[in-house]
Structure formats: structure tokens, C-alpha cells
BAKOL-676461 format. One record per residue (C-alpha): x, y, z; residue number from 1; residue in one letter. Coordinates in steps of 0.02 Angstrom, whole numbers, padded with zeros to 5 digits. Example, Ala and Ser with C-alpha at 12.3 -4.5 7.8 and 13.67 -1.06 7.14 Angstrom:
<sites>
x:y:z:i:aa
00615:-00225:00390:1:a
00684:-00053:00357:2:s
</sites>
This chain:
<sites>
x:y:z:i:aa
00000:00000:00000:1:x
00147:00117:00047:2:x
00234:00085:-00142:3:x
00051:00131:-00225:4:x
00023:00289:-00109:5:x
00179:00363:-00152:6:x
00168:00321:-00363:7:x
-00024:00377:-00366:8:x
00038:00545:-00244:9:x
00167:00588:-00380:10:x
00060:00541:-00514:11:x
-00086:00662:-00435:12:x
00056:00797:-00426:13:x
00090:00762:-00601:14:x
-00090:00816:-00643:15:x
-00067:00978:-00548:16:x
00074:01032:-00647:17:x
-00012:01004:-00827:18:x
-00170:01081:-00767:19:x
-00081:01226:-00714:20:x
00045:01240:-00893:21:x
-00130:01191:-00987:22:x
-00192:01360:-00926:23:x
-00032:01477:-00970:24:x
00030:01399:-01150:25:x
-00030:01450:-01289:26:x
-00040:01350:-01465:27:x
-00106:01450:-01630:28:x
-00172:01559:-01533:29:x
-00277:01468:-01399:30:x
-00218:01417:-01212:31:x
-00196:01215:-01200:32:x
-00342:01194:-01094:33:x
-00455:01248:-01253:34:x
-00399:01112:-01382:35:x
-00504:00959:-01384:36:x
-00393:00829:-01410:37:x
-00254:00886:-01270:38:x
-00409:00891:-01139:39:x
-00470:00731:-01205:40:x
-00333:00649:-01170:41:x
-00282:00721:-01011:42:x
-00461:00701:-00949:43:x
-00456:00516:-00961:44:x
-00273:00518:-00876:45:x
-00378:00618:-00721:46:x
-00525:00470:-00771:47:x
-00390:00330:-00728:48:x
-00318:00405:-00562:49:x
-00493:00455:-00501:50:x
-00518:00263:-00532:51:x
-00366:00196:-00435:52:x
-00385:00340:-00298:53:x
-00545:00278:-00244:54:x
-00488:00107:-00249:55:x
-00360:00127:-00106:56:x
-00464:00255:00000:57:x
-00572:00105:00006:58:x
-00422:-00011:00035:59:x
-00371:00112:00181:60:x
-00558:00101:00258:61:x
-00550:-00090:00249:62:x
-00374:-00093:00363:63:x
-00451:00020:00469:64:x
-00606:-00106:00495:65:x
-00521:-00233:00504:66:x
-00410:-00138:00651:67:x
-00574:-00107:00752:68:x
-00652:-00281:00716:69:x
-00532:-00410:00713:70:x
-00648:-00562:00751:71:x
-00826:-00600:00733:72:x
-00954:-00613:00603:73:x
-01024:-00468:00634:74:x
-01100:-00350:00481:75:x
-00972:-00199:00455:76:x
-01092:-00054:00451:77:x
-00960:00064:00363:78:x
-00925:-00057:00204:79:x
-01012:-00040:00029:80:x
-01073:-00195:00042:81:x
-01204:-00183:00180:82:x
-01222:-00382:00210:83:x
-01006:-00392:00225:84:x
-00935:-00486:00381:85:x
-00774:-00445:00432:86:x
-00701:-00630:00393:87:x
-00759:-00562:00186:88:x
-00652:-00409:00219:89:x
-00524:-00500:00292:90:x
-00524:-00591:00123:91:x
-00551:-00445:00017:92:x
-00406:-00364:00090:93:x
-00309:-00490:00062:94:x
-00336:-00504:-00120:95:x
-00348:-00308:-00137:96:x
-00168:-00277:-00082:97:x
-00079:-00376:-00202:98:x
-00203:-00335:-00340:99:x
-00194:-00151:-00317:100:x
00020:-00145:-00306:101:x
00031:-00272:-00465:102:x
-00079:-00127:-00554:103:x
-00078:00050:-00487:104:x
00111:00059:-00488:105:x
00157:00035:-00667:106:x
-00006:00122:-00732:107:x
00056:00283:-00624:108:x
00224:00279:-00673:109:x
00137:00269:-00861:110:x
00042:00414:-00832:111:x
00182:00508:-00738:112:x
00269:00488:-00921:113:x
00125:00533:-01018:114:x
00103:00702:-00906:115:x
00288:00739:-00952:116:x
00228:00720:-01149:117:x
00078:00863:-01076:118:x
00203:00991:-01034:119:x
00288:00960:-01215:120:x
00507:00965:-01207:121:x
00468:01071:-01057:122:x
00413:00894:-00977:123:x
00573:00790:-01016:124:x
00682:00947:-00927:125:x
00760:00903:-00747:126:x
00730:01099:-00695:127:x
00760:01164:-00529:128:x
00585:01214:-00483:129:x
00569:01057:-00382:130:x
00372:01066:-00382:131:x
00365:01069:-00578:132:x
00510:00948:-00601:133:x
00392:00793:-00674:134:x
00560:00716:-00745:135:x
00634:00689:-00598:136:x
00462:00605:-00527:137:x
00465:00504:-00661:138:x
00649:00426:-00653:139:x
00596:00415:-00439:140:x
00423:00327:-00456:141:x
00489:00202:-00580:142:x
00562:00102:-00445:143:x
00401:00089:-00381:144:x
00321:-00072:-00498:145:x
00480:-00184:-00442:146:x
00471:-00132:-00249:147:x
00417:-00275:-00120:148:x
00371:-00361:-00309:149:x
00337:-00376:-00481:150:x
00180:-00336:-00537:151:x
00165:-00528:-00626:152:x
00208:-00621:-00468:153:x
00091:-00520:-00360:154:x
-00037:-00532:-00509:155:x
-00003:-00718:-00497:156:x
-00010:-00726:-00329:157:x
-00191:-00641:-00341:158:x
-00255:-00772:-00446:159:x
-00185:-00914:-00364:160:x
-00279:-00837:-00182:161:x
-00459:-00848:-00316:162:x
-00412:-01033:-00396:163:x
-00360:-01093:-00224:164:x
-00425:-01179:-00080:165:x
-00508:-01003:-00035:166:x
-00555:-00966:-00207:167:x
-00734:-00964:-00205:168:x
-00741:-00895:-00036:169:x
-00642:-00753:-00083:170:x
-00741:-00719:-00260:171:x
-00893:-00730:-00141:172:x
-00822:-00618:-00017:173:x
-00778:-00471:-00175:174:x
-00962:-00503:-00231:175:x
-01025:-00470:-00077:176:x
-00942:-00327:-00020:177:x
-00910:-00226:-00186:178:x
-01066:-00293:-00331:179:x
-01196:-00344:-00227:180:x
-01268:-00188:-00171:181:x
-01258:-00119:-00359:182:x
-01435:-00188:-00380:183:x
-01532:-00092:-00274:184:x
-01451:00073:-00346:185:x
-01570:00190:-00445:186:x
-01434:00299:-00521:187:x
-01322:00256:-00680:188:x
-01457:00099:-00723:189:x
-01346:00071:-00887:190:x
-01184:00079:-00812:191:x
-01248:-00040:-00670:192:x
-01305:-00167:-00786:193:x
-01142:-00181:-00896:194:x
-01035:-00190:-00739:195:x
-01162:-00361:-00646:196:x
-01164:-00426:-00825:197:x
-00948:-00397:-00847:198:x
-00947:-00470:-00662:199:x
-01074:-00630:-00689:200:x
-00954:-00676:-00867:201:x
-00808:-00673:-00763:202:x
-00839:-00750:-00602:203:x
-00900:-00920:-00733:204:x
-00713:-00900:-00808:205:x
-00630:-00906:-00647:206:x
-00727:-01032:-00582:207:x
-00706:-01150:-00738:208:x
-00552:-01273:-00661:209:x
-00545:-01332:-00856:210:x
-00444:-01149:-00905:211:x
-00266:-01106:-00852:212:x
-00262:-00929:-00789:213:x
-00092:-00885:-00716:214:x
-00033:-00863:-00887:215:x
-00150:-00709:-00908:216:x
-00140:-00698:-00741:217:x
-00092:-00498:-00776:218:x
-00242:-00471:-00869:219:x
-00368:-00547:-00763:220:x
-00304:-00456:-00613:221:x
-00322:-00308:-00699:222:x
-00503:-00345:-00769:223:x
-00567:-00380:-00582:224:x
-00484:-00219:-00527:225:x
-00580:-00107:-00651:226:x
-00734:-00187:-00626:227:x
-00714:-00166:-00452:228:x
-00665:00041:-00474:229:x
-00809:00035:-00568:230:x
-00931:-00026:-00438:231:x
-00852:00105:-00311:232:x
-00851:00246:-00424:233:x
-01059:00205:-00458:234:x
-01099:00220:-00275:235:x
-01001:00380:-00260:236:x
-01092:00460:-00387:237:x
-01257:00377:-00326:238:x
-01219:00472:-00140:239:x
-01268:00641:-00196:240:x
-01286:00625:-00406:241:x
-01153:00756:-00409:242:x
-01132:00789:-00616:243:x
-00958:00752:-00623:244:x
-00939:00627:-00515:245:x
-01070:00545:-00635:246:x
-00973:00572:-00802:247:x
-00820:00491:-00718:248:x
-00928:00333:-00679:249:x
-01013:00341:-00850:250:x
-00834:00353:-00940:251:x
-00762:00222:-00820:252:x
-00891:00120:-00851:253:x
-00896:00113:-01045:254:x
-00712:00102:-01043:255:x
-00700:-00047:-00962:256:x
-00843:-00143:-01075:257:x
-00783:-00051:-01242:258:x
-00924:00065:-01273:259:x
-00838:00205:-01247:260:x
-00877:00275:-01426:261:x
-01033:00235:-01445:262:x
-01066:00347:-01299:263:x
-00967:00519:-01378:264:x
-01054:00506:-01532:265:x
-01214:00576:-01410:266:x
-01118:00731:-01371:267:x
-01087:00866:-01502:268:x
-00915:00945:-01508:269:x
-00920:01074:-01377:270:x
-01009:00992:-01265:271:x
-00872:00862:-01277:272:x
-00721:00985:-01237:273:x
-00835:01046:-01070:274:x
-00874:00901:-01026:275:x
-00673:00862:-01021:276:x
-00623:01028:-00953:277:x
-00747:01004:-00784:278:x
-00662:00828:-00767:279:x
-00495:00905:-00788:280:x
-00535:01073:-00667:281:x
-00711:01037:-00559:282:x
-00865:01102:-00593:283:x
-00820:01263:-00568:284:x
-00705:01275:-00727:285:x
-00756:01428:-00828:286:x
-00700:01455:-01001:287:x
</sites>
């Protein structure tokens, strides 16, 4: 947890620094922040670590649960899931850790590099304005996918803790704590339905004994991880329907089952840039 804190900190910092140069360049005539394709594409970078943010805030609240309730079966009142026992968490946790290092770390370090390709040869420059220098976070964080392992043994390890002994108690556990409650959500009906449907598909696949998955062990890990960002990032925007919170769910969402597309084409042009530049800056962005 300690190596994905520090690569998604820097990799949040990176963000900082191209929202702020987004604001000040100007190409043909027009500041960064007003050309469609450069928010586009930073707007799905903020998509990404809005994803694997919320994923270990909710890692951190399980630890702490699992601090204050060590034993017992217990319902934990605090978890999405409303029906989760601590032995699930336990479980969850267990899975989550591994999961989340094997994955956050070299997507951040990624995204670190794609934020230096934001700030154009500016980016690739070790300056010394420590707060802007994204280089040197970049040659730092990319330690960070080989510290206390590999992101295909710990993805291996993850799928060897669902195919084991524990396997179907700990795809149980995941369901229970993280999917089930997505059916009793009003909010986001599409997104909710893709996301039980991505879910059910998998869960058969894992459970089939007949298919060899530590060879794709990687890609499955990954798979369950987005699916379960997903499911978090639905209730958060089902707390309080906040607009952007929303989009980043709907966009997550489609992502992850390949519709992404299909959904743009809805939205004319502008709309599409706005709709980036409030992901990029808040709602409050003005143009």
C-alpha cells in the first residue's frame, strides 16, 4: 500500500502541474486547456487516477475495519457492501493488496510519463523548480512497480488466492462486499447493468477449473480491478448525483466494457471539450 500511495501521490502531482501549464501555453493562438484533443486525453489520464484513488481510499477504510473488528461475524456497518462480515473483508483485503500494487504502480508511473509528454520538451527537462520537475518524478516513481514485487508475481499470486482452496470464498467475499449492493441502486441503471453482466461472465471464467489462468494472470487481475473501481465509483456518484462525479462513472464504465464510442457520438463537439475541461478542473471551470 505504501509503494502505490507514493506512485499515485506523484502521479496526482503530475496532474497539478499540466493543469496549471494547460492554462498559461498557448498554441495558434488558444491556451492548451481549449484544444479538444489535449483535454481529451488528459481528462481520461484524471479518469484513470480518479479510478485507482478511490480504490485505495477504500483499501485504507477496509485496514481500518479490520483494526477495530478483528474477530466476529459481525455486519461492518461502514462497508459498501451492507451484508459484509469482517471474515469477507479480511479476504477482500487480502486479495486487494496484491491486486492493487501489481496494477496502480506501473499504470502511475505510465501516466507520470505521459504528463511529461503534456508539458511538451518542457516535460522531459530536470529543472530546478522542484514542484514542476515531473522528470525527476518520473525517473523516482519508476522504482516503484519492482518494490516488495513484480507486478506478474503479485498478479499471480492474486489469482492463485481466487483458484485456491479459498477461491470461491474469496470471489464470494468481493461479490459481496463490492457488486452486490449495485442492484438496489437507482442511479447510472446502464452503467450498473454492464458492470453485474462484466462481473457474472467473469466470475464463470474463474470458476471453470478446465482454463489455465496464471498465464494471463496480468490481465485478469487487472479486469477484476476495473470492474471493481467501477462498482465504487457508481456508489459515489449515486451518494449525492453530483454531475461530475457521474461522467467519471459513466466514462469508467464504458471504458471498461468497450463502449466508450458509442457513448461520444451523443455529445456534439463542444459539449465534448466541457465536458473534459470540468473533469480536468471541477465544476467550477469557466471558459
Amino acid at each position: 500500500m505504501f509503494a502505490c500511495t507514493g506512485t499515485l501521490s506523484a502521479w496526482g502531482h503530475s496532474l497539478r502541474v499540466v493543469r496549471a501549464f494547460a492554462k498559461v501555453r498557448r498554441v495558434g493562438g488558444k491556451p492548451l486547456n481549449g484544444l479538444p484533443l489535449h483535454m481529451h486525453s488528459l481528462s481520461k489520464s484524471h479518469m484513470s487516477y480518479k479510478a485507482r484513488l478511490i480504490l485505495l481510499l477504500y483499501l485504507s477504510s477496509i485496514l481500518q475495519l479490520n483494526g477495530q473488528r478483528s474477530s466476529g461475524d459481525e455486519a461492518l456497518r461502514f462497508c459498501v457492501g451492507s451484508g459484509t462480515t469482517a471474515e469477507d473483508m479480511k479476504l477482500v483485503f487480502r486479495w486487494l493488496v496484491p491486486a492493487a500494487k501489481a496494477v496502480i504502480c506501473c499504470e502511475a508511473v505510465n501516466n507520470i510519463g505521459l504528463c511529461m509528454g503534456f508539458l511538451g520538451g518542457v516535460g522531459y527537462m530536470e529543472n530546478e523548480e522542484g514542484e514542476f520537475n515531473i522528470a525527476r518524478l518520473y525517473r523516482d516513481m519508476s522504482a516503484g512497480p519492482i518494490v516488495e514485487g513484480t507486478s506478474n508475481v503479485l498478479a499471480a499470486y492474486a489469482v492463485n488466492l481466487i483458484e485456491g482452496n479459498t477461491g470461491s470464498a474469496t470471489l464470494t467475499a468481493i461479490d459481496t462486499a463490492v457488486f452486490a449492493h449495485l442492484k438496489s441502486h437507482r442511479s447510472l441503471t446502464l452503467e450498473r447493468k454492464l458492470i453485474l453482466e462484466s462481473w457474472s461472465r467473469l466470475k464463470l471464467v474463474l470458476s471453470d477449473s478446465s482454463i489455465e489462468h496464471i498465464q494471463t494472470a496480468e490481465s485478469f487481475v487487472r479486469h477484476i480491478l476495473d470492474l471493481i473501481c467501477a462498482a465504487l465509483l457508481i456508489t459515489d456518484a449515486g451518494r449525492d448525483d453530483d454531475g461530475e462525479a457521474c461522467e467519471f462513472a459513466k466514462r469508467w464504465v464504458l471504458q471498461v466494457c468497450g463502449a466508450t464510442e458509442h457513448y461520444y457520438k451523443k455529445v456534439e463537439v463542444p459539449g465534448k471539450l466541457l465536458l473534459d475541461q470540468k473533469l480536468c478542473y471541477g465544476n467550477s471551470f469557466q471558459r
